[in-house]
C-alpha positions as CSV (number, residue, x, y, z in Angstrom):
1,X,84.4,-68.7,165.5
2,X,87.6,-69.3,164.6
3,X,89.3,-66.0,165.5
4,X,91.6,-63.6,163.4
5,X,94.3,-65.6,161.9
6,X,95.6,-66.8,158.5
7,X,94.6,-69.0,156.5
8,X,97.0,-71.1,154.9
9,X,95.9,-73.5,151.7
10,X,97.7,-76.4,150.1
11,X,96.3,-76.6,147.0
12,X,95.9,-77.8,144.3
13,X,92.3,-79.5,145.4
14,X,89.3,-80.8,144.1
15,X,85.8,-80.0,146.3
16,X,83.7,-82.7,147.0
17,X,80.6,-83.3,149.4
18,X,77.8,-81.5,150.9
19,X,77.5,-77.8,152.6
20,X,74.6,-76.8,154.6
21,X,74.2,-72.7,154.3
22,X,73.7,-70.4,157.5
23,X,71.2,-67.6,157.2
24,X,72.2,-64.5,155.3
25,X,74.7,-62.0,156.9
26,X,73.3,-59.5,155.2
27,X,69.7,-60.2,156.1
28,X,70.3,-60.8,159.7
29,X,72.1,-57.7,160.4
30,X,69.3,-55.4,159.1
31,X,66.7,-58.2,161.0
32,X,68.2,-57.1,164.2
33,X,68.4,-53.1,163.5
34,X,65.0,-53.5,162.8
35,X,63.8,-55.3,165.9
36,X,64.4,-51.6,167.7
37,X,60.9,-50.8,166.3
38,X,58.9,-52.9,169.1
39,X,60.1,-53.2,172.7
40,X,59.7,-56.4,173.7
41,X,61.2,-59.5,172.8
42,X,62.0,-60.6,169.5
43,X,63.9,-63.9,168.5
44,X,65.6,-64.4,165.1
45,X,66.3,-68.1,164.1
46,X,68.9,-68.7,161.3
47,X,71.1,-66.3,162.4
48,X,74.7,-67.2,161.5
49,X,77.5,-67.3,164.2
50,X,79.6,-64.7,162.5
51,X,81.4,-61.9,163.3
52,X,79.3,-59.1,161.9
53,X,76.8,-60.4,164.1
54,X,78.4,-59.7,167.4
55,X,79.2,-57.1,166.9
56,X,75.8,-55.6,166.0
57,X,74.9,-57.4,169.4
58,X,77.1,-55.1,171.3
59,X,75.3,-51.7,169.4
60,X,72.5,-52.8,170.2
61,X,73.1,-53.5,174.5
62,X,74.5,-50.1,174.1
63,X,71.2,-48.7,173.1
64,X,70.0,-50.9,176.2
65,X,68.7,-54.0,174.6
66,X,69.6,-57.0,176.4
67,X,70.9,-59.6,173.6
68,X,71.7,-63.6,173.5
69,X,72.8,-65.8,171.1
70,X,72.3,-69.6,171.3
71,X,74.9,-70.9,168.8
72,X,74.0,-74.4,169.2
73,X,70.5,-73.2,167.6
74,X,71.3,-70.4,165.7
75,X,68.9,-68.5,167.7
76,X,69.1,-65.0,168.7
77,X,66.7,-62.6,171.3
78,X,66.6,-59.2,171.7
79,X,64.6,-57.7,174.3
80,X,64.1,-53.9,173.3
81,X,63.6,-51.7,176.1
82,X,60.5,-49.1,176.2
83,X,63.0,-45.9,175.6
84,X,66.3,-47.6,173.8
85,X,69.6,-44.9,173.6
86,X,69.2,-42.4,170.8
87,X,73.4,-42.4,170.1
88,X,74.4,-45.0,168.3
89,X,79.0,-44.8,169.2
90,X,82.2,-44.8,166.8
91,X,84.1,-47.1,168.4
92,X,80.9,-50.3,167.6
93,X,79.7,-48.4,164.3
94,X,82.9,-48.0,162.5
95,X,83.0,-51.5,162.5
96,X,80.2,-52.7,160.9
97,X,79.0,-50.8,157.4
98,X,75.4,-52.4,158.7
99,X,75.0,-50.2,161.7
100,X,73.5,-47.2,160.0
101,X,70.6,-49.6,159.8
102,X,69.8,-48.2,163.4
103,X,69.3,-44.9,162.6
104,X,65.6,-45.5,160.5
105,X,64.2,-47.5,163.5
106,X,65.5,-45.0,166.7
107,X,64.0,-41.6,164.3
108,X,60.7,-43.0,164.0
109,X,60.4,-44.7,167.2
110,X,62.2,-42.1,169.2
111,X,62.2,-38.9,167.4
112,X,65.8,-38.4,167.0
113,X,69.1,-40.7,166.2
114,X,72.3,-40.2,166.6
115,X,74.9,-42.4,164.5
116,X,78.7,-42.7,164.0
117,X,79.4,-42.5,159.9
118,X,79.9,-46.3,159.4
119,X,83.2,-48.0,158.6
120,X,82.9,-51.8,157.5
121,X,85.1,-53.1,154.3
122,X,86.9,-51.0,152.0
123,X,85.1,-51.4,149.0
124,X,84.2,-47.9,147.9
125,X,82.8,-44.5,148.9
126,X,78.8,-45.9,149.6
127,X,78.1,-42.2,150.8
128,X,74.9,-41.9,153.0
129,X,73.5,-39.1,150.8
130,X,70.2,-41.9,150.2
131,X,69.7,-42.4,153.6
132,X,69.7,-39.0,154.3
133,X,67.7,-37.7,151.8
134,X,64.7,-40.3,152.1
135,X,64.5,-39.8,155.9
136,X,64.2,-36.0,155.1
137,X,61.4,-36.8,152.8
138,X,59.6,-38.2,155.2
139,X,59.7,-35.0,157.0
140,X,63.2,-35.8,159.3
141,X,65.6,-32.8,159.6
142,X,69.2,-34.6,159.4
143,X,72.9,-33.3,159.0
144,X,76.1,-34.6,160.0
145,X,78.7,-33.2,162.1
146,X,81.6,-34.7,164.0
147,X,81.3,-38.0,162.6
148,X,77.7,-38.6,163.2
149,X,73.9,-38.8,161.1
150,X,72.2,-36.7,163.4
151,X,68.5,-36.6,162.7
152,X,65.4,-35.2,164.3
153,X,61.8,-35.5,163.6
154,X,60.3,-33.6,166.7
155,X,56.4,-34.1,165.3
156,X,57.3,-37.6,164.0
157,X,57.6,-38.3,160.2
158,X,55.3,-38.3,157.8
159,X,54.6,-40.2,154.4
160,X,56.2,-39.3,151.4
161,X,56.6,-40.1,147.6
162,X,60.2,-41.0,147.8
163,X,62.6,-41.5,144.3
164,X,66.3,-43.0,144.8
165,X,68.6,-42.6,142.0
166,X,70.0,-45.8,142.4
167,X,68.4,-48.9,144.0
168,X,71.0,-48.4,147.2
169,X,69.9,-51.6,149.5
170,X,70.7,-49.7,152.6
171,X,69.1,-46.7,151.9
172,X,65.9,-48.7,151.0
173,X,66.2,-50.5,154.2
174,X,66.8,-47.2,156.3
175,X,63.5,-45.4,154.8
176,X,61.2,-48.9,155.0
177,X,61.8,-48.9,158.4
178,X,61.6,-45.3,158.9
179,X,58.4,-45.2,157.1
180,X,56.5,-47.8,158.8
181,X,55.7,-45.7,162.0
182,X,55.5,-42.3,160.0
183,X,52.1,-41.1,159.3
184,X,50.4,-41.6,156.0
185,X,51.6,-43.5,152.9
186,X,54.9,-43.5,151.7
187,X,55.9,-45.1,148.4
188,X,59.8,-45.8,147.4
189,X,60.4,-45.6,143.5
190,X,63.4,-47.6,142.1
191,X,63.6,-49.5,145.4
192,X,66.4,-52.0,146.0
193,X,65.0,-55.7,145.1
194,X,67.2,-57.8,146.9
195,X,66.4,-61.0,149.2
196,X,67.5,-59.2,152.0
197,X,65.2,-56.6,151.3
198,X,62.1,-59.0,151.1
199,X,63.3,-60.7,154.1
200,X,63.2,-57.4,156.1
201,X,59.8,-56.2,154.5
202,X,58.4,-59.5,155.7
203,X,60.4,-59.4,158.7
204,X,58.2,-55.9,159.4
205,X,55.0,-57.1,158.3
206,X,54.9,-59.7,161.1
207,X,55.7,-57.3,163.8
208,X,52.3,-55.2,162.5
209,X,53.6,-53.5,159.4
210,X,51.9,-53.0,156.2
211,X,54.0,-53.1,153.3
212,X,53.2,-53.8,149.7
213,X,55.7,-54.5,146.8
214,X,58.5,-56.2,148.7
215,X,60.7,-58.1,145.2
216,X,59.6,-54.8,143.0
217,X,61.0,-51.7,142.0
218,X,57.9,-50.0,143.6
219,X,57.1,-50.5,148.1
220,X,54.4,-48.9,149.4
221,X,54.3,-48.2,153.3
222,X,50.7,-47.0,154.9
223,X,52.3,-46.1,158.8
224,X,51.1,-47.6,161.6
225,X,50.7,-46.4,164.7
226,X,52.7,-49.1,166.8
227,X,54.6,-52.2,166.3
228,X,54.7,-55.6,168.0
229,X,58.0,-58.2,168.5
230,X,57.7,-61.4,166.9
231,X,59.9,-64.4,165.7
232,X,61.4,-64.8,162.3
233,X,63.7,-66.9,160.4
234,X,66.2,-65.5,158.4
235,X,66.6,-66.1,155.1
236,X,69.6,-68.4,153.4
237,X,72.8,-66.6,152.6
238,X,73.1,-66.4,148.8
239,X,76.4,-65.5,148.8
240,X,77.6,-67.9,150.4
241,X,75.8,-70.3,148.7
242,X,77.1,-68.4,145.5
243,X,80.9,-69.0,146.8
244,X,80.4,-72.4,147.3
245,X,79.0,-72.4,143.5
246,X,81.9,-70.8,142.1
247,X,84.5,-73.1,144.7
248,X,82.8,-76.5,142.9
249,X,83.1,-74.6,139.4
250,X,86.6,-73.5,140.5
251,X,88.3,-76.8,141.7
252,X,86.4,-79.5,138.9
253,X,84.8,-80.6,142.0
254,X,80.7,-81.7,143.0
255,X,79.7,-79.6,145.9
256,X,75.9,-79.9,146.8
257,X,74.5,-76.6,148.8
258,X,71.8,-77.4,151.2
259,X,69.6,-74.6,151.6
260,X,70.5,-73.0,148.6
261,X,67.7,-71.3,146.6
262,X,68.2,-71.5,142.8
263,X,65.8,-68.4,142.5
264,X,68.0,-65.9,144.2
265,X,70.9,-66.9,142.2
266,X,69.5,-67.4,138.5
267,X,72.2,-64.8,136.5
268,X,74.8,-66.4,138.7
269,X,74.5,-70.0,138.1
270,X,73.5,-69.1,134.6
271,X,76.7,-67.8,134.1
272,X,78.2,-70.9,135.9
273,X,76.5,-73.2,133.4
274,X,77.8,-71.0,130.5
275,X,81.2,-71.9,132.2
276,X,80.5,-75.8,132.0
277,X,79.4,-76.7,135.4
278,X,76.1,-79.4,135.7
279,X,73.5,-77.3,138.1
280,X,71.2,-79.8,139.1
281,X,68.2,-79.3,141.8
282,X,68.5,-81.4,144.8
283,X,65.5,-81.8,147.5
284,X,66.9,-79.2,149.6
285,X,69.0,-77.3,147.6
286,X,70.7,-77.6,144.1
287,X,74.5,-79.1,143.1
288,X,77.2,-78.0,141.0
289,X,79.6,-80.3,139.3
290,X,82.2,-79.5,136.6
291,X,83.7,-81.6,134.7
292,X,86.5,-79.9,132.9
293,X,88.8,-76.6,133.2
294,X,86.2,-73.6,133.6
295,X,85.6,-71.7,129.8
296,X,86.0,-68.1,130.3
297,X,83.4,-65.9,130.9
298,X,82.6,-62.8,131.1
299,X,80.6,-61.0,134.3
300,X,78.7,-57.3,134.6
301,X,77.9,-56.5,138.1
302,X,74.6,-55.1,138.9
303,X,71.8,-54.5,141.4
304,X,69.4,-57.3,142.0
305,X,68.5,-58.9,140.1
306,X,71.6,-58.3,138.0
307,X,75.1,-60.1,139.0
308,X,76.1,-59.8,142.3
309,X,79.0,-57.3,143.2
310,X,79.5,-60.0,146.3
311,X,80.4,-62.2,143.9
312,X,82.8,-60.9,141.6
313,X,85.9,-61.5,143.4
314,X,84.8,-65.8,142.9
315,X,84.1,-64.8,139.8
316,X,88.0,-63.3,138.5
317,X,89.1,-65.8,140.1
318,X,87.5,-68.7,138.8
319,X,88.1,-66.5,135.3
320,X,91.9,-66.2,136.5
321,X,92.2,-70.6,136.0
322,X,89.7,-70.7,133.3
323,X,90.4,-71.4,129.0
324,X,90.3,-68.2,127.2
325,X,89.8,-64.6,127.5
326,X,87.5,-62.5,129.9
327,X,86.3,-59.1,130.8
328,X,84.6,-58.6,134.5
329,X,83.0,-55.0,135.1
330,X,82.2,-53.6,138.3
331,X,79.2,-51.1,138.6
332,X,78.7,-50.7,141.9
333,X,81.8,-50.3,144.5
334,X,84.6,-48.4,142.8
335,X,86.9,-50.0,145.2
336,X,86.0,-54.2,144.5
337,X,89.2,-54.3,142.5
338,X,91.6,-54.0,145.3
339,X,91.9,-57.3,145.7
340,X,93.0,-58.0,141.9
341,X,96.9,-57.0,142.9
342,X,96.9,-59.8,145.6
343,X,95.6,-62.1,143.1
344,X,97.9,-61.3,140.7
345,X,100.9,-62.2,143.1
346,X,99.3,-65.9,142.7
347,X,100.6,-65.4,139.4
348,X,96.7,-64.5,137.3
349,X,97.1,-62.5,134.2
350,X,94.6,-59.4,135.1
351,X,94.6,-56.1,133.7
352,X,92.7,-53.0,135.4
353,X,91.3,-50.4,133.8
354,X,88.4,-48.1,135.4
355,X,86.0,-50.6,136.4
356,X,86.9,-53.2,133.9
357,X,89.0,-56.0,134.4
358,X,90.6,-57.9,131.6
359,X,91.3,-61.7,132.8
360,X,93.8,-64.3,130.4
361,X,93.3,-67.5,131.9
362,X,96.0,-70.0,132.8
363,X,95.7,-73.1,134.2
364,X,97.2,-73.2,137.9
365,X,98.1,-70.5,139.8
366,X,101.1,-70.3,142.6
367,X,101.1,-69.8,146.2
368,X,101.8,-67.3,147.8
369,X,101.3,-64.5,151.0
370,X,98.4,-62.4,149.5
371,X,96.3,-60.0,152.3
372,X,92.3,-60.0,152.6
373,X,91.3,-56.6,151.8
374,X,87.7,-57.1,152.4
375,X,84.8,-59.8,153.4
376,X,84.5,-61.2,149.7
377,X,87.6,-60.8,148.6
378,X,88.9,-62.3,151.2
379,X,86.7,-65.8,150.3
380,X,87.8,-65.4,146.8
381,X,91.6,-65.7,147.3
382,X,91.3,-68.6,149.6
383,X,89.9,-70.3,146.7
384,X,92.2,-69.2,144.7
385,X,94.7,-70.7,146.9
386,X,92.7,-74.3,145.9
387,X,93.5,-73.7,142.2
388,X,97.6,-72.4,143.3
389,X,100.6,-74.7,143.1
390,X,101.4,-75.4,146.5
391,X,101.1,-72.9,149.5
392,X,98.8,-69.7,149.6
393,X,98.4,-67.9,152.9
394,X,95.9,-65.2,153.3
395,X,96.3,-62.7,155.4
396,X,94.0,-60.5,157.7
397,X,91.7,-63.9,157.8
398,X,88.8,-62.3,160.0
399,X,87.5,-60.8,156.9
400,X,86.2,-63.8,156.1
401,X,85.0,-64.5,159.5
402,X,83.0,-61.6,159.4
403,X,80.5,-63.0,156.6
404,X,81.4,-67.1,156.7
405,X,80.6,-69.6,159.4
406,X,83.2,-72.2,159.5
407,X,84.9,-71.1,156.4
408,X,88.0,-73.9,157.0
409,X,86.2,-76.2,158.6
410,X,83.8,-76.5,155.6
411,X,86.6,-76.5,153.5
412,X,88.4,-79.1,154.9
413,X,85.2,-81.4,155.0
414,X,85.0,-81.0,151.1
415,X,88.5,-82.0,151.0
416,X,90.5,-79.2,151.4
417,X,93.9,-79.0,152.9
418,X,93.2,-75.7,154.6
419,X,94.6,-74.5,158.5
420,X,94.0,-71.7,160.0
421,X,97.5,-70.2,161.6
């Protein structure tokens, strides 16, 4: 890991070469909440090197798991003690949004949780009222006070016909997990479909769960009585295979993503194509080349499989160098825009109103100081600083580490001038 610092770009540069993906932040964070249902020892292969993901190892040796990471491998154990602690702490929680993934996996194994309201990137609100409602479904009396989810289920939980109002991924996660030690069947309606949500659901499956529906709207849960560890590989990260997309698109460059699966990206690379960019299918992965100045276009963030919130910020700025006119619209963080006022000191022509963003696109930006606000956003103005007029430095860089291995490193290997300061 390359530690906290700036990143500073000379740009402009054109991206071109080979990146091989890590496994999915987002996957492998919710993996290892999960492996709290089994004691024992359970090893997760794929698992990126990434900030995010040490931390999560230090919540989880204070609940008493003993944790290592081979980085050479990508490899990570957890051995899961036979009573792990019930009190997940503020000071590792309100670091990682991820961390209320605990609290599903310690109320049906244990009987109670206790967990710190997460902190994580300042995106939006994300209240807990799913999580909290789902698990109370299933029978679990929760409140919070002080700070913390506390929930109890003194007779354990029991199957229920669950409904979210929105296809939260986290909230999904928390009740499939909860659910598959509760008694009886348990069905979540409007469920989030997301990769990371499959890969979890399979994740559980092999430890002894039984889960049907995993990629649909609909997941039905029969409990079981007990689960066993077992070995998994995390998924690829489509995010960061989507960033690496957007970078080729961005810079008229040829960037081929190993690992990258075309499938969990379709509205994505569509939208790419509609941009100009040649999306070819490689044997272990696909390529994106452009040709020619991005055309404008214009995005709608949605659930999965809609277009990915994650990706927005590549997404204005790629719009913010491209020919022509564009509206981006956010549905589902309030706060993704942040980012658009350090953008605009790079000199793009971006106007905000609500959740709408109205992008004119010129053809070279210029460098300057901007601050990472969050993980994405952070990604998304270093590449911006490819497509600026001399020097960019990005602020507040361990953002980035938090959800991308090797960020500069890969960078410079495609041809990048980028240091890290």
């Amino acid at each position: 890991m390359e530690g906290s610092k700036s990143f500073q770009i000379t740009g402009p540069a054109r991206l071109q070469g080979s990146v091989t993906l890590s496994g999915a932040k987002n996957s492998a964070l919710k993996l290892m909440a999960a492996a709290l249902l089994a004691a024992g020892k359970t090893t997760l292969q794929n698992v990126p090197a990434i900030a995010d993901v040490e931390i999560m190892a230090d919540l989880l040796r204070s609940l008493g798991c003993v944790v290592d990471y081979e980085s050479s491998s990508q490899t990570l154990t957890i051995d899961v003690p036979e009573i792990p602690g019930h009190r997940a702490e503020y000071n590792l929680v309100r670091k990682l949004r991820a961390s209320i993934n605990v609290l599903g996996p310690l109320l049906t194994r244990l009987g109670s949780a206790e967990v710190a309201l997460p902190g994580g990137d300042a995106i939006g609100s994300r209240g807990l009222d799913f999580h909290i409602k789902g698990l109370t479904d299933l029978g679990a009396e929760a409140h919070s006070e002080h700070g913390y989810v506390i929930a109890t289920a003194t007779d354990g939980l029991k199957g229920a016909p669950i409904s979210l109002s929105f296809p939260s991924v986290g909230a999904t996660e928390n009740i499939m997990t909860a659910a598959v030690l509760a008694k009886g069947v348990t069905t979540i309606d409007n469920a989030a479909r997301e990769p990371d949500v499959v890969d979890l659901g399979e994740f559980l499956i092999a430890m002894g769960a039984k889960i049907e529906g995993l990629g649909s709207s609909l997941i039905t849960i029969s409990g079981v009585s007990k689960l066993h560890p077992t070995t998994h590989a995390t998924l690829p990260d489509r995010i960061v295979a989507g960033t690496w997309a957007f970078a080729a698109a961005m810079t008229q460059g040829d960037i081929t993503i190993v690992g990258g699966r075309e499938d969990h990206l379709e509205i994505p690379l569509d939208k790419l194509v509609q941009a100009g960019a040649v999306i070819t299918t490689t044997s272990d992965g696909f390529r994106v080349k452009m040709d020619q100045r991005p055309k404008a276009i214009d995005i709608v963030t949605l659930p999965y499989p809609g277009f990915p919130t994650d990706l927005q910020p590549m997404a204005i700025c790629m719009n913010a160098i491209a020919e022509g006119h564009s509206m981006v619209t956010e549905n589902v963080f309030e706060g993704r825009f942040m980012f658009v006022n350090e953008l605009k000191r790079l000199g793009a022509n971006i106007t905000v109103d609500g959740h709408h963003a109205a992008i004119n696109g010129i053809p070279l930006l210029s460098g300057a100081p901007v601050v990472a606000t969050d993980i994405r956003a952070g990604a998304g103005l270093v590449l911006a600083g490819l497509v600026s007029e001399g020097i960019t430095i990005v602020e507040d860089g361990y953002h980035v580490d938090r959800g991308y291995t090797h960020f500069a490193e890969n960078l410079r290997a495609l041809g990048a001038q980028v240091a890290r300061i």
